[in-house]
N, CA, C and O atoms as CSV, one atom per row, in Angstrom:
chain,resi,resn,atom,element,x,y,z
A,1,UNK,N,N,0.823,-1.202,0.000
A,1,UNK,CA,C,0.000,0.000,0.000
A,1,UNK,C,C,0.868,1.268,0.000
A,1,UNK,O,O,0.781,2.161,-0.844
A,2,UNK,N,N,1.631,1.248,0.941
A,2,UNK,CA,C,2.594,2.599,1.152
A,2,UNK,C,C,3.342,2.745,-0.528
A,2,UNK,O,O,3.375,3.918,-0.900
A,3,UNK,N,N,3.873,1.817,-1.455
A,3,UNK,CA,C,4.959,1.786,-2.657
A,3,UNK,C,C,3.460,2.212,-3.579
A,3,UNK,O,O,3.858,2.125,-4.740
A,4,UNK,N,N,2.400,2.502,-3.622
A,4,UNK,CA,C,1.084,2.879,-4.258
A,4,UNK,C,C,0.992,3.817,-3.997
A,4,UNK,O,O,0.821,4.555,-4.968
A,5,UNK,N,N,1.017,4.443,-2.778
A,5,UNK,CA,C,0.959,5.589,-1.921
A,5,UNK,C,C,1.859,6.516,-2.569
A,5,UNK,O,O,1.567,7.526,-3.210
A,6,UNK,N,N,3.262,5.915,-2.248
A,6,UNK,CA,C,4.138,7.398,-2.667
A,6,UNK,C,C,4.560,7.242,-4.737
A,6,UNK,O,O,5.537,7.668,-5.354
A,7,UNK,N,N,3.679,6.685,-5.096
A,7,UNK,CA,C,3.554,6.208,-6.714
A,7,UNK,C,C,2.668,7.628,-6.927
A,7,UNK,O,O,3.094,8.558,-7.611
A,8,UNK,N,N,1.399,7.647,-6.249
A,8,UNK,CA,C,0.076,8.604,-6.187
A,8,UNK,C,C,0.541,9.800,-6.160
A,8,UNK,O,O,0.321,10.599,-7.070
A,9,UNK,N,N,1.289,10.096,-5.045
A,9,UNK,CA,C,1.992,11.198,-4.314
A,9,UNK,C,C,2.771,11.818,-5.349
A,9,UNK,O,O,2.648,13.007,-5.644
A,10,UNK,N,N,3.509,11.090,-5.861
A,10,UNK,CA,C,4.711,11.560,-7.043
A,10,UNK,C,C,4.118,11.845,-8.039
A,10,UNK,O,O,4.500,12.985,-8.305
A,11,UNK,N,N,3.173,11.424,-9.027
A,11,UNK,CA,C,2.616,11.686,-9.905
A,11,UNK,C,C,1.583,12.869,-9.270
A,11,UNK,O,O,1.666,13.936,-9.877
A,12,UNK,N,N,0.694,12.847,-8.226
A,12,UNK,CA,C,0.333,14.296,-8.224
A,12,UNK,C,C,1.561,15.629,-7.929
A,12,UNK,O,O,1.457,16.830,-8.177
A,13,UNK,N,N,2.226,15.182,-7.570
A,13,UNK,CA,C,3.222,16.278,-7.589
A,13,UNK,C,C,4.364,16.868,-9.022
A,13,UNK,O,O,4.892,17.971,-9.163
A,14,UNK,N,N,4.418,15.964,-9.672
A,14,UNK,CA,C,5.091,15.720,-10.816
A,14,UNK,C,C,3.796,16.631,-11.885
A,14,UNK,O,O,4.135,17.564,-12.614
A,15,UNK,N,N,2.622,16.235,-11.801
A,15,UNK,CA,C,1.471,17.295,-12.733
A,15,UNK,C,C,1.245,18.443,-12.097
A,15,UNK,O,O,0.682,19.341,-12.723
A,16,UNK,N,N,1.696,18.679,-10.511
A,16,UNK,CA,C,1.192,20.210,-10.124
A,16,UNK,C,C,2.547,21.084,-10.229
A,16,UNK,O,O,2.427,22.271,-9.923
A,17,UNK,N,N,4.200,20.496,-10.744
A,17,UNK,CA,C,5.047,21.482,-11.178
A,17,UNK,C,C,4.454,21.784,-12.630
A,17,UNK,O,O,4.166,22.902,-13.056
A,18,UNK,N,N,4.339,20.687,-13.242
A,18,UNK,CA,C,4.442,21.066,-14.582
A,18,UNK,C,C,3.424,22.077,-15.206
A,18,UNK,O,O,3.462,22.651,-16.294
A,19,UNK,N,N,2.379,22.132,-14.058
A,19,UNK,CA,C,1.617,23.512,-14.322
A,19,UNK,C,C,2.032,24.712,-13.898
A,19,UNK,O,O,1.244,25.651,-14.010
A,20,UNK,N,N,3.100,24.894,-13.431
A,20,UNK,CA,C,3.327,26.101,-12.715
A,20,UNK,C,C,4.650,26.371,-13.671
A,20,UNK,O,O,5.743,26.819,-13.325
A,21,UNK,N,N,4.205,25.955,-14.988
A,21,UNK,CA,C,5.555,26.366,-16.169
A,21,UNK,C,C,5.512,28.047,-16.402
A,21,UNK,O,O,4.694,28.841,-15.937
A,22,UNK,N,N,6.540,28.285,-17.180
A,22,UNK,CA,C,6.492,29.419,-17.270
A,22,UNK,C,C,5.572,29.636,-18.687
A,22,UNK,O,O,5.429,28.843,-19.618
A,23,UNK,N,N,4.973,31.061,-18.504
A,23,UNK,CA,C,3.435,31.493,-19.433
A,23,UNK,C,C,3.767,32.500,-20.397
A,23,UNK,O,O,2.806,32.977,-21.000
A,24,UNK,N,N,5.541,33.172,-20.838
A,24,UNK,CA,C,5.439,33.760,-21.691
A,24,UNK,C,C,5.293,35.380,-21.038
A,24,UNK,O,O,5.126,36.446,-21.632
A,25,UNK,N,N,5.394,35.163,-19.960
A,25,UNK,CA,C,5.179,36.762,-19.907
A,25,UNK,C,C,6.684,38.065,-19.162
A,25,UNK,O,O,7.068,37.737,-18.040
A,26,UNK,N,N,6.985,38.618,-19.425
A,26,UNK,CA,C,8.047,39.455,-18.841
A,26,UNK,C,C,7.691,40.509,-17.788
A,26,UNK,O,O,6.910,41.440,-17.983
A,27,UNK,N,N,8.202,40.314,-16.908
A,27,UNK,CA,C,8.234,41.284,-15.679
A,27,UNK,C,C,8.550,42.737,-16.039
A,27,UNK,O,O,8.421,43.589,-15.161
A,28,UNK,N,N,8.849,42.994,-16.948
A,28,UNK,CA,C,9.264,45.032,-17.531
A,28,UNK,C,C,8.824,44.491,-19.197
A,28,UNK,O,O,9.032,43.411,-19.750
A,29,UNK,N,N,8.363,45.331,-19.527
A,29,UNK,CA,C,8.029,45.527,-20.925
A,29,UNK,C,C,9.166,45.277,-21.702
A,29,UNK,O,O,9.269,44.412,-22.572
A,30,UNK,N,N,10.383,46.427,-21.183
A,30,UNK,CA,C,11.387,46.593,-21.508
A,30,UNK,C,C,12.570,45.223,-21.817
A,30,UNK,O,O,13.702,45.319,-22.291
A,31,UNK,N,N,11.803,43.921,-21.341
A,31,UNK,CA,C,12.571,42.699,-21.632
A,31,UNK,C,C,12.182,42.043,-22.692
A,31,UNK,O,O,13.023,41.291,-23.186
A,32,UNK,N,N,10.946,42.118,-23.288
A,32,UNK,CA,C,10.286,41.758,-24.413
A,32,UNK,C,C,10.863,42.404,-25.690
A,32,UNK,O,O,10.542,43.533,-26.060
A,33,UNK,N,N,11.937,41.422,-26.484
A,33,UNK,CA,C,12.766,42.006,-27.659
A,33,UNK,C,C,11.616,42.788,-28.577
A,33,UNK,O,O,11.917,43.855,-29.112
A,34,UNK,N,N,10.475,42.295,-28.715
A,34,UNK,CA,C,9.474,43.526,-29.112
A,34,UNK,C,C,9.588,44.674,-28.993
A,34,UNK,O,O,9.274,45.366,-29.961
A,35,UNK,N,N,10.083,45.327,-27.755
A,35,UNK,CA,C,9.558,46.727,-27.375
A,35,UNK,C,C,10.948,47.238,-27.140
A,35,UNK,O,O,11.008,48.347,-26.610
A,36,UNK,N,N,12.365,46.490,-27.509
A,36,UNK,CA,C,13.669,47.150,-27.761
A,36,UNK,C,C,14.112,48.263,-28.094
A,36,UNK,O,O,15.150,48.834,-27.758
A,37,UNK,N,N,12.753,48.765,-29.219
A,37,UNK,CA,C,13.348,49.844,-30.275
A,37,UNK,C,C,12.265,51.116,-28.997
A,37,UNK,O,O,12.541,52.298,-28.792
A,38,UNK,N,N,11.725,50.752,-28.711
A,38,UNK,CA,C,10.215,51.710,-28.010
A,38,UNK,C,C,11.127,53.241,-27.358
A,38,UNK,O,O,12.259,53.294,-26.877
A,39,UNK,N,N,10.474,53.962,-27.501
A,39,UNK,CA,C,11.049,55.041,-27.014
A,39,UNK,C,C,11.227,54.905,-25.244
A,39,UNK,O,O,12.155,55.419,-24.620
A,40,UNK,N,N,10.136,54.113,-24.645
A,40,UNK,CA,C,10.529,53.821,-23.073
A,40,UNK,C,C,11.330,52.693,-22.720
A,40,UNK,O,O,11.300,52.137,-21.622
A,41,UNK,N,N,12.057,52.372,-23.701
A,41,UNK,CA,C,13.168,51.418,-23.356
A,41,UNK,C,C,14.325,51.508,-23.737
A,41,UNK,O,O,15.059,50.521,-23.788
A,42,UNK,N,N,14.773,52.913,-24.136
A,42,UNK,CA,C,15.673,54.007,-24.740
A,42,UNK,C,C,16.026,55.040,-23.521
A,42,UNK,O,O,15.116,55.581,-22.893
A,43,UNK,N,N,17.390,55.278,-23.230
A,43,UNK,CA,C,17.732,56.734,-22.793
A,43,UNK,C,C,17.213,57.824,-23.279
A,43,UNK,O,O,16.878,57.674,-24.454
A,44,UNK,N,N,17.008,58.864,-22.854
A,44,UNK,CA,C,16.955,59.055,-21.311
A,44,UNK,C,C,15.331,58.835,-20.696
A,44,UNK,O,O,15.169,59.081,-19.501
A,45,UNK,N,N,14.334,58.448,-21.382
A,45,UNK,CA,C,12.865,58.039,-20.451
A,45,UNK,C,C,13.237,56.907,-19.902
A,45,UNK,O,O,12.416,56.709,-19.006
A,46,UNK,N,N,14.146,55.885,-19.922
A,46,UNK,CA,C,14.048,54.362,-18.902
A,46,UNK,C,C,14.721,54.560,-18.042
A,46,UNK,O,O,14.711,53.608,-17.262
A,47,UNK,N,N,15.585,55.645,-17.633
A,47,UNK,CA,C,16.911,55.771,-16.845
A,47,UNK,C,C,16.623,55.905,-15.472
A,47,UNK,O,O,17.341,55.469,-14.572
A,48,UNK,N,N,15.379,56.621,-15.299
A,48,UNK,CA,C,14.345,56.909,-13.734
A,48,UNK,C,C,14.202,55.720,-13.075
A,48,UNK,O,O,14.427,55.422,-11.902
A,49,UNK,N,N,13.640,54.843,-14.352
A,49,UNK,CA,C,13.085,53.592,-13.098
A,49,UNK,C,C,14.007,52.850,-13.460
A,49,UNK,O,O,14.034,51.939,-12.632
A,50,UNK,N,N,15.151,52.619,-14.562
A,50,UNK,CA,C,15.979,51.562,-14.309
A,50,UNK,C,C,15.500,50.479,-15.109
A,50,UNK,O,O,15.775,49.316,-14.815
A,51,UNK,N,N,14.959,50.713,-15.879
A,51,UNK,CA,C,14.341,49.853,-16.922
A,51,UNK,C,C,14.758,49.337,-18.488
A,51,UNK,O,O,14.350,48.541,-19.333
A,52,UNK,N,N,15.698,50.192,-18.327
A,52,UNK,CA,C,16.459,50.345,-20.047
A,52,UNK,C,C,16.905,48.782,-20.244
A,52,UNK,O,O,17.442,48.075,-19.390
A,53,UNK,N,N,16.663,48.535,-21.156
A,53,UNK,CA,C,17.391,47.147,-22.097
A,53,UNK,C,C,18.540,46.999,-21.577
A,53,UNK,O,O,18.810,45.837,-21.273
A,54,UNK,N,N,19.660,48.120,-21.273
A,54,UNK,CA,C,20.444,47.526,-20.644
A,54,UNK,C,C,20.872,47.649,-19.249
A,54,UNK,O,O,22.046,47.841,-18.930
A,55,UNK,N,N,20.114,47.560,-18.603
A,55,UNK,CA,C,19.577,47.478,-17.262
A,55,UNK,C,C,19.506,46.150,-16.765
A,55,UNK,O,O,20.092,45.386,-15.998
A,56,UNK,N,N,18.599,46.202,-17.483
A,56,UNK,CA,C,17.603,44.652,-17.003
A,56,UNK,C,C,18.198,42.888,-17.935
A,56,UNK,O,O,18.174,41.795,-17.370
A,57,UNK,N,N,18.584,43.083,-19.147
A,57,UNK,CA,C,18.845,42.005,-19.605
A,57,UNK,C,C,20.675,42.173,-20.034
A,57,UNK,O,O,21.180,43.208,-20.470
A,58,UNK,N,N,21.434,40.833,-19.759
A,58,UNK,CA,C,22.589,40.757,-19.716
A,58,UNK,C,C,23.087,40.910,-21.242
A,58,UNK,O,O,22.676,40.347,-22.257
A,59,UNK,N,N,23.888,41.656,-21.100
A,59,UNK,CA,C,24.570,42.099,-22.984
A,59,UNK,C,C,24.764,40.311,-23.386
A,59,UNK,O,O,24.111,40.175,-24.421
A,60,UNK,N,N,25.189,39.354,-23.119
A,60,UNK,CA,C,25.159,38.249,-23.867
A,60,UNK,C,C,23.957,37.628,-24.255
A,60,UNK,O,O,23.818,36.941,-25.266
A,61,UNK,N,N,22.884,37.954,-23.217
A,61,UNK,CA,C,21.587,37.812,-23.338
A,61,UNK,C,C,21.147,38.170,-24.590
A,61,UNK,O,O,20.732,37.441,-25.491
A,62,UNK,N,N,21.325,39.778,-24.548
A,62,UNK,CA,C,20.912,40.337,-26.031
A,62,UNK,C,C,21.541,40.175,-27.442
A,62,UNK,O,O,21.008,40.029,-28.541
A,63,UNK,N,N,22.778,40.245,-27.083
A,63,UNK,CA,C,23.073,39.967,-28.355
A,63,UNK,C,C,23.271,38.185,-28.644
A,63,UNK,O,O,23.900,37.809,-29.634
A,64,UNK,N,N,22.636,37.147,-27.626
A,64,UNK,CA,C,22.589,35.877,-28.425
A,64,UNK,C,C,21.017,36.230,-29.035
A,64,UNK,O,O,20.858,35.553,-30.051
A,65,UNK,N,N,19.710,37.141,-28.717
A,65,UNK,CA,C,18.840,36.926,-29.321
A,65,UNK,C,C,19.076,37.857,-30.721
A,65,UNK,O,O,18.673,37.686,-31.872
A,66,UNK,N,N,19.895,38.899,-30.117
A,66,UNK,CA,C,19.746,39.447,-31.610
A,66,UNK,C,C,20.794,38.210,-32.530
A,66,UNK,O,O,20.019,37.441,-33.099
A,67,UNK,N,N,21.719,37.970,-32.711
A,67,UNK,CA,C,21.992,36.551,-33.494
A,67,UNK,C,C,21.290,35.723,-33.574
A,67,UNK,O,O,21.535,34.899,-34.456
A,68,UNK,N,N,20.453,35.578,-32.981
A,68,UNK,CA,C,19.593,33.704,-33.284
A,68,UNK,C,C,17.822,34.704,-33.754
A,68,UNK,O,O,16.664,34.407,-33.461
A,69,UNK,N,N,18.215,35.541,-34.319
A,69,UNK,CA,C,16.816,36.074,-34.308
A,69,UNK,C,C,15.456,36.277,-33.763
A,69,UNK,O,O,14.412,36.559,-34.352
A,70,UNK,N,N,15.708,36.064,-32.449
A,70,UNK,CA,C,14.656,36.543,-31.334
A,70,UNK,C,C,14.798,35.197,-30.257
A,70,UNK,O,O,14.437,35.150,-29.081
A,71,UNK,N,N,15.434,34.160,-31.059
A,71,UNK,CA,C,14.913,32.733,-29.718
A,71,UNK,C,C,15.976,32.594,-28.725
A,71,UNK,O,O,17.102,32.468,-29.207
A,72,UNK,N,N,15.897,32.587,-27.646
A,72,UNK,CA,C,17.144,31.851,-26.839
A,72,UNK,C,C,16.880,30.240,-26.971
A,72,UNK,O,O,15.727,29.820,-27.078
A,73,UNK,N,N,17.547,29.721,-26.963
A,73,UNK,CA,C,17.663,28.597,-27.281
A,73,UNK,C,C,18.538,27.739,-25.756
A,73,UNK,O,O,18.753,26.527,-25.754
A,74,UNK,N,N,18.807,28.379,-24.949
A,74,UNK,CA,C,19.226,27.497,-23.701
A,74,UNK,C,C,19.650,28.923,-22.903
A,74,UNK,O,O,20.095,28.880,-21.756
């Protein structure tokens, strides 16, 4: 009963990470290669809150998406 038990246990736990995947969404606008060019993710309007592109995402970061054309790939 107990080797059933923690069989149950594991598999509900194993389906309640895999819902808690990540959904695609970015915490600053300003991380979404979309909104790169945007005037609020440009000096001098992002500089207040600290938001600028290069602020928030690591220069290898950016320039592996600008090379791979938008995907990170690992």
């Amino acid at each position: 009963m107990s080797k059933l038990r923690i069989f149950l246990l594991s598999t509900i736990l194993a389906l309640g990470l895999t819902s808690c995947g990540y959904q695609g969404f970015y915490r600053y606008p300003c991380q979404n290669p979309d909104n790169w060019e945007k005037a609020e993710c440009n000096p001098p309007i992002c500089e207040a809150s600290g938001t600028c592109t290069k602020d928030i995402i690591k220069k290898s970061t950016k320039s592996n998406l600008n090379t791979t054309g938008g995907t990170n790939n690992g």
